[in-house]
N, C-alpha and C positions, 0 to 999 in steps of 0.2 A: 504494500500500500504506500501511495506517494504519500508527501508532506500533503500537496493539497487537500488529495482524497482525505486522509485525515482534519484536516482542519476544517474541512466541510461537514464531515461527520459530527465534531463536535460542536460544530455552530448548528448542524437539524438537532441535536440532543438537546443543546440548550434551549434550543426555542420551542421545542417540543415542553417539556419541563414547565416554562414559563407560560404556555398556552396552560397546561392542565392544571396549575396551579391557579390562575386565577379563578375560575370556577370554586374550588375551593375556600377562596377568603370572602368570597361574596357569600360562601353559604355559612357564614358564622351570622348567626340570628344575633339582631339588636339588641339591647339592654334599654329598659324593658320590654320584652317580649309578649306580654301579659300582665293581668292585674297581678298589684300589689298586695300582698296581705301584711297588717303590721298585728303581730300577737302583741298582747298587754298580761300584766302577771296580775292587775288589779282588777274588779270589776266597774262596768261603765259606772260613769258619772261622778269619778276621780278625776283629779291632778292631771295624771298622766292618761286618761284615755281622753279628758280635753284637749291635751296637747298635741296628741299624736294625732287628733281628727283635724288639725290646724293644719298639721305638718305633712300630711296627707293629701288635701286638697291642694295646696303649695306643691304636691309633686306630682296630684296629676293635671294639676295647670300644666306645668312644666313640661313634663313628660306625652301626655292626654291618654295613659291609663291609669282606670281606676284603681283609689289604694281604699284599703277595707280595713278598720279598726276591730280587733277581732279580742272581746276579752276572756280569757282562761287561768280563772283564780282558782286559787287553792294550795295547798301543801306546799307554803308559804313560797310560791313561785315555781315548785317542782316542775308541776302540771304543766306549764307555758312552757318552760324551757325546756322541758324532755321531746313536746310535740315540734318544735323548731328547732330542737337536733338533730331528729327523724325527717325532716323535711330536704327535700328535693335542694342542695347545694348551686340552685338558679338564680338567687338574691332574690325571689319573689317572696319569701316568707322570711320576715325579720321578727327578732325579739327584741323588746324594750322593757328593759326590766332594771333592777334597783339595788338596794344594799344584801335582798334575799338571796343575791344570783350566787353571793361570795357564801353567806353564812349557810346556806342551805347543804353546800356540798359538806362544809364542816359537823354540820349537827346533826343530818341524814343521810352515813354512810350507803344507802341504798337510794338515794333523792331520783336517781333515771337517768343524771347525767353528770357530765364533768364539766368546768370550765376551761377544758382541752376539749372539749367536744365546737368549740365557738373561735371564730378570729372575732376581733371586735372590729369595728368600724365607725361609731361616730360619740362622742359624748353630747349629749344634749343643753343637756339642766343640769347644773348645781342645788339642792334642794334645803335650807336651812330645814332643818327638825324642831316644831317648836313644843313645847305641853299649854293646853287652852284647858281652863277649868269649866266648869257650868257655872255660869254667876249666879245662882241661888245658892251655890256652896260660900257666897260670900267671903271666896280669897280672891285680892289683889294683887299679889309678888309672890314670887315666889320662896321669898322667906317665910311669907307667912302659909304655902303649901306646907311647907318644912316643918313648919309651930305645928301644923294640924295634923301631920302627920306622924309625929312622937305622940302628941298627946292621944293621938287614936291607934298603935301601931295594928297593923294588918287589916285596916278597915275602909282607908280610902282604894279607890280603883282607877286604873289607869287605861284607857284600851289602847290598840297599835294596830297597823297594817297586817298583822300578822305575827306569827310564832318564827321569832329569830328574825322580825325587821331589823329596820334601822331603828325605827320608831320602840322596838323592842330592847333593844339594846340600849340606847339612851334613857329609857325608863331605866334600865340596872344599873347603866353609868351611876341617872341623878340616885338611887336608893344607895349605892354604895358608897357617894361622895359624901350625901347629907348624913347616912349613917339612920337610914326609915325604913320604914318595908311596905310599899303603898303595893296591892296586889294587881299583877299584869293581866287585863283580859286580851286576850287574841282576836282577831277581826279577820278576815277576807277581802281585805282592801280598807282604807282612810274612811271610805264617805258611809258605810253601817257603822262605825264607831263614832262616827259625828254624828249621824243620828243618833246613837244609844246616849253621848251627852247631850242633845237637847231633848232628849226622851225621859232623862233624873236616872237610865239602868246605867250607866256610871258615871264617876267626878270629873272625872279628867281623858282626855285624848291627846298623846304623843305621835304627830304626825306631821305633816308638809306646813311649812308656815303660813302659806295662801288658804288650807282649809281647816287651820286649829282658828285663822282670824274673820274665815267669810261670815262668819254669823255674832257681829258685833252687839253686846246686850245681851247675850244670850250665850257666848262662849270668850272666855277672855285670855288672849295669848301673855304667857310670864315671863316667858324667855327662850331663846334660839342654841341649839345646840352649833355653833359656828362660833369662829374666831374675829366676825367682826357684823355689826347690825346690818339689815337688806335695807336698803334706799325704801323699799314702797312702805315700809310695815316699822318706820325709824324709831317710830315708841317701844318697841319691844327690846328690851337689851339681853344681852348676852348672861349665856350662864355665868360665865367669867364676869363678865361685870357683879353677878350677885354673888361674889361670891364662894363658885363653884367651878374653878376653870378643869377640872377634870372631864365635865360632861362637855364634850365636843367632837361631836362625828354628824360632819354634814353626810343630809340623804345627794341622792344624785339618780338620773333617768341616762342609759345609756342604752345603746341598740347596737345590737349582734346578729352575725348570719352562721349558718354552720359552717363547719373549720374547712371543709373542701370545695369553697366555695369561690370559683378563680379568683386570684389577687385584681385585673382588671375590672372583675364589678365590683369588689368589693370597693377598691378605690375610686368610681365611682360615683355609687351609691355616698361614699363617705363626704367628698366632696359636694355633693348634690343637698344631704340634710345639713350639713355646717353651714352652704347658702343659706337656705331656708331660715336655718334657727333664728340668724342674725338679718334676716328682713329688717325695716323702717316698723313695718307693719305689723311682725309677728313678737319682736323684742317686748312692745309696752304689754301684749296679753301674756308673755310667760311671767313678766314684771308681778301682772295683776293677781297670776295663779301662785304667787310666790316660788318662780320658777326665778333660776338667774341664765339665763342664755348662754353658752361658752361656744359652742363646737370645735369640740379637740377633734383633731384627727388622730387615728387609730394608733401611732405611736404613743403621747404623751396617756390615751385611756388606758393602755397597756400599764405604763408608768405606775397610773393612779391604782389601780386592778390589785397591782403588787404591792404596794404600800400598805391601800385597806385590808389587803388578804392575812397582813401579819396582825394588823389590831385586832382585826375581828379573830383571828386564830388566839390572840393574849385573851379577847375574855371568855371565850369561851372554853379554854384552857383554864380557868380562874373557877370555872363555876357557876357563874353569876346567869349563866344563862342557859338552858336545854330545854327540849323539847317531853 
């Protein structure tokens, strides 16, 4: 074979190649391909399934498919995140879930799933943690929580989002800072335990600062488990300020895909709800839910993921909190 005949040969290969090839990259289907589904660990008519209904329509403006708020509470977020483990690694089915995602794996060896089972992709909301009493229980500070609760021990009540919230945990922070024993009831999400305190079935609710304060007259915020007051809600000070700088473990709304889920959508997806969060438009309603807007991308939630995973692993290593 001559030189030419060769170098002919290798120029039909190549172009042969490069014909069959493109067919191929044209048939890599869009992102998104189909509706959005976004799971929730809470049930509707919380914090976070307001939010996600926001953040939702914001992407299928964007997008023009529909995204579907889809809530599955229970077994303090097992439920949700076992079914979005299981799901189809397409980025159509997202988790948006909370402090449960970390403590769950700890306090239920058996919870359905890992947080090796998830890459993360967007942090949402920062969520101060605030406790709101029923103002018929006639406390204003929470120092004077603290008076009512020696003088009563094991008799006031507290509810939370759930067994091994956030909202759970900072109730044992403040009983172990103050040195009380106010008794934890567990809920299914924030918004039945805001009703149960405007209902008199318990004192007090440890939950999202936007829904310990929506019912003004009738449920009064004492203080925020955070290291510095939220702009919207500035009368509320800090447990540190009263006092108690031990209780501090802000909540947070972050959103996951399963772990085999290409790096390409997942990045994204990720840059797609970061736009979002930080709209003109959408910033002053998470303001109003007592949300704080950030959107980290998936490095820096990674960062934070690690952090919390060793606090929450101290106290529940302590005792203070099981299921």
């Amino acid at each position: 074979m001559t030189d030419m005949h060769r170098r002919r040969l290798i120029r039909t290969g190549a172009g042969l190649c490069a014909a069959l090839a493109v067919p191929t990259l044209r048939a890599q289907p869009a992102y998104p391909a189909g509706p959005i589904r976004i799971v929730i660990t809470v049930p509707a008519g919380g914090g976070h399934d307001t939010m996600m209904r926001l953040v939702g329509t914001k992407l299928t403006e964007a997008w023009g498919q529909p995204c579907v708020v889809e809530s599955k509470p229970g077994a303090s977020g097992a439920i949700a995140a076992s079914f979005v483990a299981r799901s189809a690694p397409d980025g159509l089915t997202m988790l948006l879930t909370n402090s449960n995602f970390l403590s769950t794996t700890l306090l239920q060896p058996s919870a359905g799933y890992r947080t090796a089972d998830f890459v993360p992709v967007s942090m949402q909301v920062l969520t101060p943690i605030a406790i709101g009493v029923r103002s018929s229980l006639g406390v204003n500070t929470i120092q004077e929580w603290v008076a009512m609760a020696k003088r009563q021990p094991g008799k006031l009540t507290y509810g939370s989002y759930g067994q091994g919230s956030g909202g759970h945990f900072v109730g044992e922070q403040l009983n172990a800072a103050a040195g009380i024993e106010s008794i934890h009831v567990p809920y299914k999400g924030e918004a039945p335990a805001i009703q149960d305190v405007l209902g008199g079935q318990i004192d007090a609710v440890i939950a999202s600062l936007g829904g310990a304060s929506r019912h003004p007259g009738k449920i009064k915020a004492l203080a925020i488990a955070s290291p510095s007051r939220f702009p919207v809600y500035g009368d509320v000070p800090t447990f540190a300020e009263s006092g108690l700088p031990d209780v501090n473990m802000p909540g947070w709304g972050g959103v996951f895909l399963p772990v085999a889920t290409p790096r390409p959508i997942v990045d994204r997806l990720a840059a797609e709800l970061n736009r979002v969060i930080m709209l003109p438009d959408v910033q002053p309603r998470m303001l109003d839910l007592g949300f704080e807007p950030v959107g980290w991308a998936p490095p820096k939630l990674q960062a934070f993921l690690d952090e919390q995973l060793l606090k929450t692993r101290r106290l529940v290593d302590a005792g203070r909190v099981k299921l």
